[in-house]
Each structure stands twice: as structure tokens, then as C-alpha cells.
C-alpha positions as CSV (number, residue, x, y, z in Angstrom):
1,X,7.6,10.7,-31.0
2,X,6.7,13.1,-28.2
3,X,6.0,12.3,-24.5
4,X,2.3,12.2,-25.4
5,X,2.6,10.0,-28.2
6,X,5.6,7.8,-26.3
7,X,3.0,7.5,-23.7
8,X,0.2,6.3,-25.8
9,X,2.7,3.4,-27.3
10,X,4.1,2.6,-24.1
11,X,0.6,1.9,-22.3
12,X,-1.1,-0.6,-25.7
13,X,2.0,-2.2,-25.4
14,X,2.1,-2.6,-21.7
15,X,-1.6,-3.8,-22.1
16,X,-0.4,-6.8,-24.4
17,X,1.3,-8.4,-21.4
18,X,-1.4,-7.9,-18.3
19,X,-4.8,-5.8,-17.7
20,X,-4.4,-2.1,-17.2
21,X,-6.8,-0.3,-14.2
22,X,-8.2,3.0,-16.1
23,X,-8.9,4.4,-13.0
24,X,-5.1,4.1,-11.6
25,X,-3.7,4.8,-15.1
26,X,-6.3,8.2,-15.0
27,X,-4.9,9.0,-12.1
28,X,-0.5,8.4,-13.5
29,X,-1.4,10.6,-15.9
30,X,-2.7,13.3,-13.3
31,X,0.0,13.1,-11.1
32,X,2.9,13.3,-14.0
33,X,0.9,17.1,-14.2
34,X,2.1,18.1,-11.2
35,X,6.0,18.6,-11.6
36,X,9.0,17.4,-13.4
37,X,9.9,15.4,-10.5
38,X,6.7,13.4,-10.5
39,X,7.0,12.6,-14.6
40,X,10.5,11.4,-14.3
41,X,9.0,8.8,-11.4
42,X,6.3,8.0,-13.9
43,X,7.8,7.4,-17.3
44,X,10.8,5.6,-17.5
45,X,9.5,3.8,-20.9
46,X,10.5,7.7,-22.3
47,X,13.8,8.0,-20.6
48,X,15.1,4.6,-22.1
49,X,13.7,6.2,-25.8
50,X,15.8,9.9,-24.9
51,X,18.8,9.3,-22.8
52,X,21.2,8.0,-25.2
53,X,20.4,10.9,-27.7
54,X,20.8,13.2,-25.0
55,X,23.6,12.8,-23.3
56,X,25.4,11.1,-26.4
57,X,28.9,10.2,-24.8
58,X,28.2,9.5,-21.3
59,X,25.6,7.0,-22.7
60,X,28.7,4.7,-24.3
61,X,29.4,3.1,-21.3
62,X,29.8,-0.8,-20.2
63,X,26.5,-2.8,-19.5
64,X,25.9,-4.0,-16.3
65,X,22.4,-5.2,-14.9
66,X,20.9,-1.7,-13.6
67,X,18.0,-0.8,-12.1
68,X,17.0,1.3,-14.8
69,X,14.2,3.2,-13.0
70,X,16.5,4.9,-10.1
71,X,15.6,8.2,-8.7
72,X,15.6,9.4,-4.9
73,X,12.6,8.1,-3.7
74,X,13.4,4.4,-4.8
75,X,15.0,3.6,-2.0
76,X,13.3,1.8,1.3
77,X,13.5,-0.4,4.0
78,X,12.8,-4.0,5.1
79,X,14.2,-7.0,7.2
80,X,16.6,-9.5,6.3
81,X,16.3,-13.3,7.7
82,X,18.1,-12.3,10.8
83,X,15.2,-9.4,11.4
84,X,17.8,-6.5,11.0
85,X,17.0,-3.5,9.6
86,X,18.1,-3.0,6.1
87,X,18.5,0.0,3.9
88,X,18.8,0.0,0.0
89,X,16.7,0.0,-3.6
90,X,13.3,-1.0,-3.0
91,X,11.7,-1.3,-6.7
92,X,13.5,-3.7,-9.5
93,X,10.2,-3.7,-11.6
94,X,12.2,-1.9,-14.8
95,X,15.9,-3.8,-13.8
96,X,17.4,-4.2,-18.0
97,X,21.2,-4.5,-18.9
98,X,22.5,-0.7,-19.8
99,X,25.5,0.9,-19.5
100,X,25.9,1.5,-16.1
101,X,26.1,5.1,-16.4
102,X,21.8,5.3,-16.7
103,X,21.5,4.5,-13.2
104,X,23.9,7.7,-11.9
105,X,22.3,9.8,-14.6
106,X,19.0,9.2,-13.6
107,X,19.6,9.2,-9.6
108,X,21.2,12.7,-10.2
109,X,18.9,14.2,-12.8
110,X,16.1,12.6,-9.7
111,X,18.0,14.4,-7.7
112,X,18.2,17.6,-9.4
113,X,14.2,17.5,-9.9
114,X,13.9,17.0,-6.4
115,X,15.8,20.1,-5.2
116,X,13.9,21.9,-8.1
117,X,10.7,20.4,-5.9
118,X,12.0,21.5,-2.9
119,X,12.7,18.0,-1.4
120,X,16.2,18.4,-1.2
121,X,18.1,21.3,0.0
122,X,21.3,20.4,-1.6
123,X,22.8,22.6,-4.2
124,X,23.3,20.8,-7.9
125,X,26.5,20.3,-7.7
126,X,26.9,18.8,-4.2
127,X,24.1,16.5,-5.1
128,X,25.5,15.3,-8.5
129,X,29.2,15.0,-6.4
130,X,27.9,13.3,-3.5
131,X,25.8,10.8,-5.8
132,X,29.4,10.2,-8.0
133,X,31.6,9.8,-5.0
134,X,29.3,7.3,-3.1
135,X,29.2,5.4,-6.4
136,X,33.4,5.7,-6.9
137,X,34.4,4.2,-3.6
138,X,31.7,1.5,-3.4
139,X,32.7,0.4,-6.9
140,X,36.3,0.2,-5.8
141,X,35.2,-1.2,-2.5
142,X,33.6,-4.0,-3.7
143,X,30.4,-3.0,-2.0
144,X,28.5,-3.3,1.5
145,X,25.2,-3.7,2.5
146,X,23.4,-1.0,4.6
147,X,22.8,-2.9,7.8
148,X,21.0,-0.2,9.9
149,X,22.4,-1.8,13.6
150,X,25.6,-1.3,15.1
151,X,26.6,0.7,11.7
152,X,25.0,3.8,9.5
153,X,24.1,5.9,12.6
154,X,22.8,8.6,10.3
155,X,21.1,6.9,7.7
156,X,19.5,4.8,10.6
157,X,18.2,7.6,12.3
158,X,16.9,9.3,9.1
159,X,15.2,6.1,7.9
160,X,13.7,5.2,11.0
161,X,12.7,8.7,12.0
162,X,10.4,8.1,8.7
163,X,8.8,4.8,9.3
164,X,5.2,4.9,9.9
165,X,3.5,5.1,13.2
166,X,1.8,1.0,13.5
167,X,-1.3,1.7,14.3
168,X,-1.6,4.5,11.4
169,X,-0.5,2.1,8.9
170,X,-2.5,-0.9,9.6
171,X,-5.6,1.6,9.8
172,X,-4.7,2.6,6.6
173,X,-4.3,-1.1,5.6
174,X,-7.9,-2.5,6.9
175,X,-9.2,1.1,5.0
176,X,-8.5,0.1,1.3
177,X,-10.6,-0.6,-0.5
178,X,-11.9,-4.6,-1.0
179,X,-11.4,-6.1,-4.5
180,X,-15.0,-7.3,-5.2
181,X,-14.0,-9.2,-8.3
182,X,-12.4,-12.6,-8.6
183,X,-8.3,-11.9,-8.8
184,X,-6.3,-14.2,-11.3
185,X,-6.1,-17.8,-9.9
186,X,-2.6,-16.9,-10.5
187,X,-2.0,-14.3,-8.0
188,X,-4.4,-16.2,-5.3
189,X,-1.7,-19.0,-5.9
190,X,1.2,-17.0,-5.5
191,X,-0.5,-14.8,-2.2
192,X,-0.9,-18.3,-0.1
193,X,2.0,-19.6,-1.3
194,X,3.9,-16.7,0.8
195,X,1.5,-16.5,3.8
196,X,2.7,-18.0,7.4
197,X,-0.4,-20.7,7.5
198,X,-1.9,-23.0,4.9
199,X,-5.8,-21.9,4.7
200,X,-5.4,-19.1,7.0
201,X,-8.7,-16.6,6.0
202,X,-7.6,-13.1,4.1
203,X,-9.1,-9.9,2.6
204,X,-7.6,-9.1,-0.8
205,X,-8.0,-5.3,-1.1
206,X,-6.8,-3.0,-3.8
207,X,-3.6,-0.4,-3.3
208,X,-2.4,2.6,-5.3
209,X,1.4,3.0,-4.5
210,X,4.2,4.0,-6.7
211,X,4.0,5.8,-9.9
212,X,5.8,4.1,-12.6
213,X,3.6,0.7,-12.2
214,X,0.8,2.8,-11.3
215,X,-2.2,0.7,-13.4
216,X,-1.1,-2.5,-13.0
217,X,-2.8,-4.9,-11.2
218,X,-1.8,-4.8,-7.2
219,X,-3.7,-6.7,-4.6
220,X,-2.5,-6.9,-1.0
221,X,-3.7,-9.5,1.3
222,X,-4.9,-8.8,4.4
223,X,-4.8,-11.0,7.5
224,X,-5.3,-11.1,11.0
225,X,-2.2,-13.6,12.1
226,X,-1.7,-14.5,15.9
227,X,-2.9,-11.4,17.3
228,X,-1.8,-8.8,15.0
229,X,-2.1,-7.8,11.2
230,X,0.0,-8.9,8.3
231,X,0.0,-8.2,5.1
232,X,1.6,-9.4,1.5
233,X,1.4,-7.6,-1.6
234,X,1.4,-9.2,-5.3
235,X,1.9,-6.8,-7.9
236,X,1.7,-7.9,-11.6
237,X,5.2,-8.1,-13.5
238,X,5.8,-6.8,-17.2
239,X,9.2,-6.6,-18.8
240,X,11.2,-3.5,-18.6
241,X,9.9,-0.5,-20.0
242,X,13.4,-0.4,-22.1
243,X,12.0,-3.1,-24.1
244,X,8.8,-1.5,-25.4
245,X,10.3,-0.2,-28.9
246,X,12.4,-2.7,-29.3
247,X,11.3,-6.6,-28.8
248,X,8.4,-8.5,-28.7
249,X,6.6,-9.7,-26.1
250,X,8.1,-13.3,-26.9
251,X,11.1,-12.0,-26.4
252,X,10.9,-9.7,-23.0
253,X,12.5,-11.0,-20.0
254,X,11.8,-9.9,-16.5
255,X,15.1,-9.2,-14.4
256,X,13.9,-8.2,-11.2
257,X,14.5,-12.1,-8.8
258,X,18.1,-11.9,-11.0
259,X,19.0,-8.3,-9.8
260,X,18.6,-9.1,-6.2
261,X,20.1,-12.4,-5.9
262,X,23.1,-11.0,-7.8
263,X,23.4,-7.6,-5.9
264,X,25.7,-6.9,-2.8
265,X,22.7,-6.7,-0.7
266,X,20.9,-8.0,2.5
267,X,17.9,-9.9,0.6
268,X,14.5,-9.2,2.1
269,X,13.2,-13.1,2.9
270,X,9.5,-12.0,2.0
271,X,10.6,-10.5,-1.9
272,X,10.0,-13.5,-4.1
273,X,8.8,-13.9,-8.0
274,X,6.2,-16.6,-8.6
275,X,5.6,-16.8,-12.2
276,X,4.3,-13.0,-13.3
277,X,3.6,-11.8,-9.8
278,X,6.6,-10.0,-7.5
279,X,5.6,-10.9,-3.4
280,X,6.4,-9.1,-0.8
281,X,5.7,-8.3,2.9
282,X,4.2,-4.7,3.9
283,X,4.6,-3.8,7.1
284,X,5.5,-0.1,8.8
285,X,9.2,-1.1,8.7
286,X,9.0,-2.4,5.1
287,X,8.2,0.3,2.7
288,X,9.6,3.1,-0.2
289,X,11.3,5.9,2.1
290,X,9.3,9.3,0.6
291,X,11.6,12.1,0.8
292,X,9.0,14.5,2.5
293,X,8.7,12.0,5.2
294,X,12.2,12.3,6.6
295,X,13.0,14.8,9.1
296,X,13.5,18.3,8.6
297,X,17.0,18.0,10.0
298,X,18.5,15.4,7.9
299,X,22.3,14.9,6.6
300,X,21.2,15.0,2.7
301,X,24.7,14.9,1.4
302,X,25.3,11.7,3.1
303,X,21.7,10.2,2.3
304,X,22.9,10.8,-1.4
305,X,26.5,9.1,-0.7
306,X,24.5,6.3,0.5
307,X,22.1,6.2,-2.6
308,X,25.2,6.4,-4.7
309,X,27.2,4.0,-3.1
310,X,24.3,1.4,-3.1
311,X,24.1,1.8,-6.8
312,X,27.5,0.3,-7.0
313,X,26.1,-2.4,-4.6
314,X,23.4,-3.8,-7.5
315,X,26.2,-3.0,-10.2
316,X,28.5,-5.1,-8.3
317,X,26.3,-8.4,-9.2
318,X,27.5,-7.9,-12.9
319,X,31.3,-9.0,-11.9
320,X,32.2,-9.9,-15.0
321,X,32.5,-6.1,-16.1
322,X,33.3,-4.6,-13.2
323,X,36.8,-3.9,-14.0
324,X,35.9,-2.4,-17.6
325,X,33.5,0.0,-15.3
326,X,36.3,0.6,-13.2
327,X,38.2,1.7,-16.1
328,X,35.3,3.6,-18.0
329,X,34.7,5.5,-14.8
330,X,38.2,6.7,-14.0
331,X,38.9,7.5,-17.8
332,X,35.5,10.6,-17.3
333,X,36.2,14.1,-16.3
334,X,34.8,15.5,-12.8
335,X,32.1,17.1,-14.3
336,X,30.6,14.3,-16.6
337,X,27.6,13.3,-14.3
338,X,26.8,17.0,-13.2
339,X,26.6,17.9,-17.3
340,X,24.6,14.9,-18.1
341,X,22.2,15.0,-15.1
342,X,21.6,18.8,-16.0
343,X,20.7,17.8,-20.0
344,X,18.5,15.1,-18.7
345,X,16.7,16.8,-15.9
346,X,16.0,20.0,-18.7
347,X,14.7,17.1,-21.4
348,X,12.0,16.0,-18.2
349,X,10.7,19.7,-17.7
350,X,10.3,20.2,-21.8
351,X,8.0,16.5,-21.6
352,X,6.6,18.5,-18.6
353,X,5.5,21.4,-20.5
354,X,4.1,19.0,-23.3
355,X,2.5,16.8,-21.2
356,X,1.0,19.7,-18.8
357,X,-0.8,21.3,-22.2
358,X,-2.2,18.0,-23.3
359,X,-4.2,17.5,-20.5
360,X,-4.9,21.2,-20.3
């Protein structure tokens, strides 16, 4: 099964569990044209179906709950219930239980893209080492939250040198587009049952963000609240994209509320699950950190530490484990992570080339 056909399977099956927007999936497929980088984002339902062939050994690792989907631009910002600044993963939509070794392979295989994409400036090696090392003394740390106050003066300054100007992104807000349709009595459940007043009047308007969800159903509410704009997304839930060759639907299970409550983390008050629908707040200090967004002078090798040490923060809920991790980690050679990021990254670029001609 190629990328194309993977592709094919992945999206009827997907469609068994919620309605798929051809226009947004039209568009995915578009964008996974455009580099390596941008089909690894897209198409994590093929890197669950090639990883363990590939990179064979590394692959036989203990199971913690991962991420699954990790790569350098899933990584964001919100506020916790004290209204600090937090940094960390901003997307559990594809969290599974897999070795924990997926996560680091696909953060530095993302990573390796990236520079590849001239996003990153890193060489290979220093990506892939910074990434592992991060990872290493968070793991035998037990963990810590990024809490971007009094601590993190460079990855404070990086992530809030990228936050979007106020006014620009609630212009953007008010400019999507309005959902003219009737949403799912569902989702207009779940939307008031996170807004700050009981009956207070809203907009539901339709937003195209991220890449591997891309086509499912996403409706943000808009609201004028108190003299300002707020905002609260639902996005539409499916099970992990791990689970699409092998289980049922009856038998999928959505992880994403269970990764973040487990996680050594700062939990974002406004990130709830109400039945299939994920809620959150969006708001200019609330949002996916974009690479090209940051500043041209920028301390990548310790914005990689960061991503790998906050890897270890969502491994860390599976504590049961942890010491067998411990163990599995110390017992690999050096170069284990730089070897299997490199087999990984050149398995992308050959579903790239694929890929590219069938929509040629």
C-alpha cells in the first residue's frame, strides 16, 4: 500500500466516524504537494503503517501514551488558571499508546524536514542531539512544566516575539467565513457549554488550521464579551490515526482529555472534551507556534532541547513504565535517534515523490 492508496483508506475510514469537508480535504491534499515537511504534518495515519518496518529496532521500545503526531510545529502557547503563560504540545488529536521511541523519531525526522525546508538552521546532528538530550534529562528529571514567567528567558522571548499582533488576529477572526448551515446540536451543546455567559449571542464561522485534521469539521464561535472579542473553537474528534488498519470503529478510543490530565504539564482551563468535540479558547496568546513566525535571531538548539524535554513531560504521565524507558533508553547507542530520524525523514520524501506525481 502506497501513500496514495494509504491515503484513500485512511480518509473512507475516517469518514465512518464524522463528515469530511471536500473543500478542506482538496485543499490537505494540495498542501502535502508542497514539501516533505508539509506531508509528514499531514499524514500521520501513513507513519503509524511505515515506522516500525523502517526503523525495525528502534521501534521495539516500551509503550507509554505518546502524542503520536509530534513534529516541530506542534508546539504552542496558552494560559493556565493562574493566567501565566505556558509553553508545550498544543495538538493531542492522534495521542495512541506506542513505544515511546515514535514521539523522538518523529520530532527529529520533523526536525530534519524542517532544516531540509529551511525553517531551521541547525545542522542534523545538533538537531537530532539536542532533541535526545532534552528528552534524557527530563525523563530522569521527572519533568517540569514550561512556565514562561520568572523562568525560560529564551524560550519566553522566542514564543512571545511570535504571538500575533490583537488587533490582526481578531480581524482575522470576524473575517472567516460564517457557517450558513445548521452545526450538529452536538457541537452547539458543547460551544455554550464553555462560553462565559448562558445565552450570550455568537457567530459560528468556519476555520482552516492545522494540517493533519484538515477536513474535519471545525467551527469557532465568535463573540463580542464585555467589550472585547472572544472566541472558542470545537473541532470534531476521531480516534487516532494509528487505529485505522487495525480496529473497528467499536473499538477506537480517543486519548486526547487522558494525555493531558496525565502529563507533567500546566493544563490550559479552556481545553476540555465534551463527547466527540475537543474545546478550546483562541486568543493571540493561545495558538500553534509556526516556525517561520519566530524571529530571525532565535536560540534553535535550545527551542529543540525544550521540545525534547517536553516530550518526556507527556511521557512522564505513563509512570508505570517509566523506569523500563529509563532502562530502554540508556541501553541505545549515541547515534540511535540521528540513524532512525534520517531512515524516516528519506521514507517521507519517497511518499513525496509519489504523492507529487499523482496529483501531477
Amino acid at each position: 500500500m502506497n501513500i496514495v492508496h494509504a491515503t484513500e483508506a485512511y480518509e473512507k475510514w475516517l469518514a465512518s466516524f464524522t463528515p469530511l469537508i471536500e473543500h478542506d480535504i482538496a485543499l490537505k491534499h494540495q498542501i502535502m504537494a508542497k514539501n516533505p515537511f508539509e506531508l509528514l504534518r499531514a499524514t500521520f495515519y501513513r507513519w503509524s503503517q511505515v515506522w516500525p518496518k523502517v526503523c525495525g529496532e528502534a521501534a521495539e521500545a516500551p509503550s507509554v501514551l505518546a502524542v503520536g503526531d509530534l513534529h516541530v510545529e506542534n508546539f504552542g502557547s496558552w494560559r493556565d488558571s493562574e493566567g501565566r503563560l505556558i509553553w508545550g504540545v498544543n495538538d493531542f488529536d492522534e495521542a495512541c499508546h506506542l513505544p515511546y521511541t515514535n514521539d523522538l523519531i518523529r520530532l527529529a525526522a520533523s526536525a530534519v524536514l524542517a532544516i531540509e525546508a529551511d525553517h531551521l538552521k541547525l545542522t542534523v546532528q545538533d538537531a537530532c542531539d539536542t532533541i535526545l538530550s532534552g528528552y534524557h534529562d527530563s525523563i530522569h528529571a521527572g519533568g517540569k512544566a514550561f512556565v514562561l514567567a520568572e523562568e525560560n528567558p529564551l524560550l519566553r522571548t522566542m514564543a512571545t516575539g511570535s504571538l500575533p499582533d490583537p488587533v490582526i488576529f481578531w480581524k482575522k477572526m470576524q473575517n472567516l467565513p460564517l457557517v450558513k448551515k445548521a452545526i450538529p446540536e452536538s457541537a452547539r451543546a458543547a460551544i455554550e457549554h464553555v462560553l462565559p455567559e448562558i445565552n450570550l449571542p455568537y457567530d459560528v464561522r468556519h476555520r482552516i488550521a492545522g494540517l493533519g485534521n484538515l477536513g474535519r469539521p471545525r467551527y469557532v464561535a465568535l463573540a463580542n464579551w464585555k467589550g472585547g472579542m472572544i472566541a472558542r473553537e470545537a473541532k470534531a474528534l476521531v480516534p487516532p490515526g494509528s487505529e485505522f488498519l487495525s480496529s473497528s470503529p467499536q473499538d477506537s478510543e480517543i486519548y486526547y482529555q487522558a494525555a493531558i490530565d496525565r502529563a507533567v504539564r500546566c493544563k490550559d482551563p479552556f481545553v476540555t472534551l465534551q463527547g466527540q468535540w475537543i474545546l478550546r479558547r483562541l486568543a493571540p496568546d493561545c495558538s500553534r507556534i509556526e516556525l517561520t513566525s519566530l524571529a530571525n535571531e532565535r536560540d534553535e538548539a535550545h527551542l529543540l532541547t525544550s521540545m525534547g524535554w517536553e516530550t518526556a513531560n507527556i511521557h512522564l504521565g505513563s509512570d508505570t513504565v517509566i523506569q523500563e524507558v529509563i532502562k530502554d533508553l540508556s541501553s541505545r547507542k549515541k547515534s540511535w535517534l540521528r540513524k532512525s530520524a534520517a531512515l524516516m525523514a528519506e521514507s517521507v520524501r519517497n511518499d513525496w515523490t509519489v504523492w507529487r506525481n499523482h496529483l501531477s
